[in-house]
Structures are given as structure tokens and as C-alpha cells.
N, C-alpha and C positions, 0 to 999 in steps of 0.2 A: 865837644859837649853839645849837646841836644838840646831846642827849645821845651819847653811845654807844649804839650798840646794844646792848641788855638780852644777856649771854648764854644759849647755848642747850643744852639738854642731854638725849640720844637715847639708844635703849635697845635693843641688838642682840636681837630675840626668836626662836631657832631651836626648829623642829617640826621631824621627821620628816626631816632631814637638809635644811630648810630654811627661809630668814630674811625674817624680813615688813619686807618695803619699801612705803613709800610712793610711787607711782606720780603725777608733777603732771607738769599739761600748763600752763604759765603765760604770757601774753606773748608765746604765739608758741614757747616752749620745752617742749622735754620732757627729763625727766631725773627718776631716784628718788632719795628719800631717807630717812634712817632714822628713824623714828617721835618724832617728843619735839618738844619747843619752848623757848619764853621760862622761863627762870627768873625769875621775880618778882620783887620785895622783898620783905625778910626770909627768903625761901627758901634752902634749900640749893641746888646742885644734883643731890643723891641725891633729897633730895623732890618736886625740879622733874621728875625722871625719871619718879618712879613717880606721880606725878597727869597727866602731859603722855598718860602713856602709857593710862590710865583713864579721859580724856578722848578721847583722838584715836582709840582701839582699841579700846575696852570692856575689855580685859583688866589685870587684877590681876598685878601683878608684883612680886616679889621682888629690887633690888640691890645688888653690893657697891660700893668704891670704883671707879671708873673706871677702866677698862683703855686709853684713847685720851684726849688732852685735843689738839684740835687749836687754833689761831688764824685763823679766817677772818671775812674782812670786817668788821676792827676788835673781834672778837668772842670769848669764848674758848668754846669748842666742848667739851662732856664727855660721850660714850663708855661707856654702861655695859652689861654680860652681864647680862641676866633669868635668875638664878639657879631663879626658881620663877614659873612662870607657870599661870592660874587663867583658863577663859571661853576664847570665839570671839570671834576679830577681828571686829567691826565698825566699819566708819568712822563714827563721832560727834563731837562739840561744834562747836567752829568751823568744821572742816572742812566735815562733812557742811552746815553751813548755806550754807557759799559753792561749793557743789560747783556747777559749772556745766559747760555744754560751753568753757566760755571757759577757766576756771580748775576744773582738775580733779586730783580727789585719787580714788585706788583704792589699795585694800591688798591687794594682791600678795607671797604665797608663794613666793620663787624659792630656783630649785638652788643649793646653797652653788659648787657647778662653775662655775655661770653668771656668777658673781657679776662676775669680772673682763669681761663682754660689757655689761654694763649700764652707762649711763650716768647712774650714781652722782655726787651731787655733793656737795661740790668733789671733783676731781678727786684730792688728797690722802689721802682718807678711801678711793676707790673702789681705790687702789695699795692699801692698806693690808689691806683687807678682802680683796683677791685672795691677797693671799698670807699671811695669817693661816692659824694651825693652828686651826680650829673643834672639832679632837676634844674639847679639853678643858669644851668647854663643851655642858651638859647638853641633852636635848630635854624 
């Protein structure tokens, strides 16, 4: 018997009127997604946010409670605004070591406009985010 999948918890980071995506090419697939990963054991998911996000982007972030809590893939999904963000995106930990042309991670800057052209995944998250009011949240 198999556990559940660990759930995962991502951290919406806006610059300059826009939002750093994760860029993966996997499997034959392409599609973005927003920066965070596994929450652990014994972890939050506000603390699983802002280490996932330290790890996968070099940048220091700031969160509050979760603005999105989705359910995919047996999983529960939480959603948080980088209220204060600190450093330059670079791609590190995990990623950066399995970065291959086979399975590929880039961290990509896009237009908050674009948002709804991109092929954001799950599909739930990418409705969401297109028609989200961004004003309120800081750069």
C-alpha cells in the first residue's frame, strides 16, 4: 500500500507588474508552475512555503496565511502572496541538480496579462490566477 502524496505548498512572487513561474519541460510535457514543493513532516505549510521557496529560487520571502488551498492529485495544494521578498531569482536545490534537456526547470518572469495564455498547471490554479485582482498585492 502506498502513502498519499506529501502535500504541496507554493508561493505567488510579483516584481515589477510580474509573477515568477516555474517553466518544466517533463515527460514529453510542457507546462508552468508556481514555485514551492513538499511540505515535510512536522512542517507547516507557511514554513514548507518559505524554505521550498529558498531552496527552488534563492529568495527570502515573507508569508501570510494562504489565499488558494486547491485539492489535486490526492493532494492538498496551498497558495501563498510573498508579502516581502529579499535576492534574485535563481534556480537551486533539487531542481538545479536534475535540470536536464530531458526534464527542465527555468524561472521565468511573466506579464501578470499573460498569465491566462500560459499553460499553468492544473488547470484549476491557471482559471484562477487569470482572473485574480493582483492590485492588492505588493511588488
Amino acid at each position: 500500500m502506498t502513502a498519499p502524496p506529501a502535500d504541496r505548498a507554493a508561493v505567488f512572487i510579483r516584481r515589477d507588474g510580474k509573477l515568477l513561474l516555474l517553466y518544466r519541460k517533463k515527460a514529453g510535457r510542457v507546462y508552468d508552475a508556481v514555485p514551492g514543493g513538499t511540505v515535510e513532516p512536522g512542517e507547516s505549510p507557511t514554513q514548507a512555503a518559505v524554505r521550498e521557496i529558498r531552496e527552488e529560487t534563492g529568495l527570502a520571502v515573507k508569508v501570510h496565511g494562504p489565499v488558494l488551498t486547491l485539492q489535486n492529485q490526492d493532494r492538498t495544494e496551498y497558495y501563498f502572496d510573498a508579502w516581502e521578498v529579499k535576492g534574485e531569482a535563481v534556480l537551486g536545490g533539487e531542481e538545479a541538480e536534475r535540470n536536464s534537456a530531458r526534464n527542465r526547470y527555468v524561472l521565468m518572469w511573466i506579464e501578470l496579462e499573460a498569465l491566462s495564455r500560459r499553460p499553468i498547471m492544473p488547470p484549476e490554479l491557471r482559471e484562477w490566477m487569470a482572473t485574480r485582482d493582483w492590485s492588492g498585492l505588493g511588488d
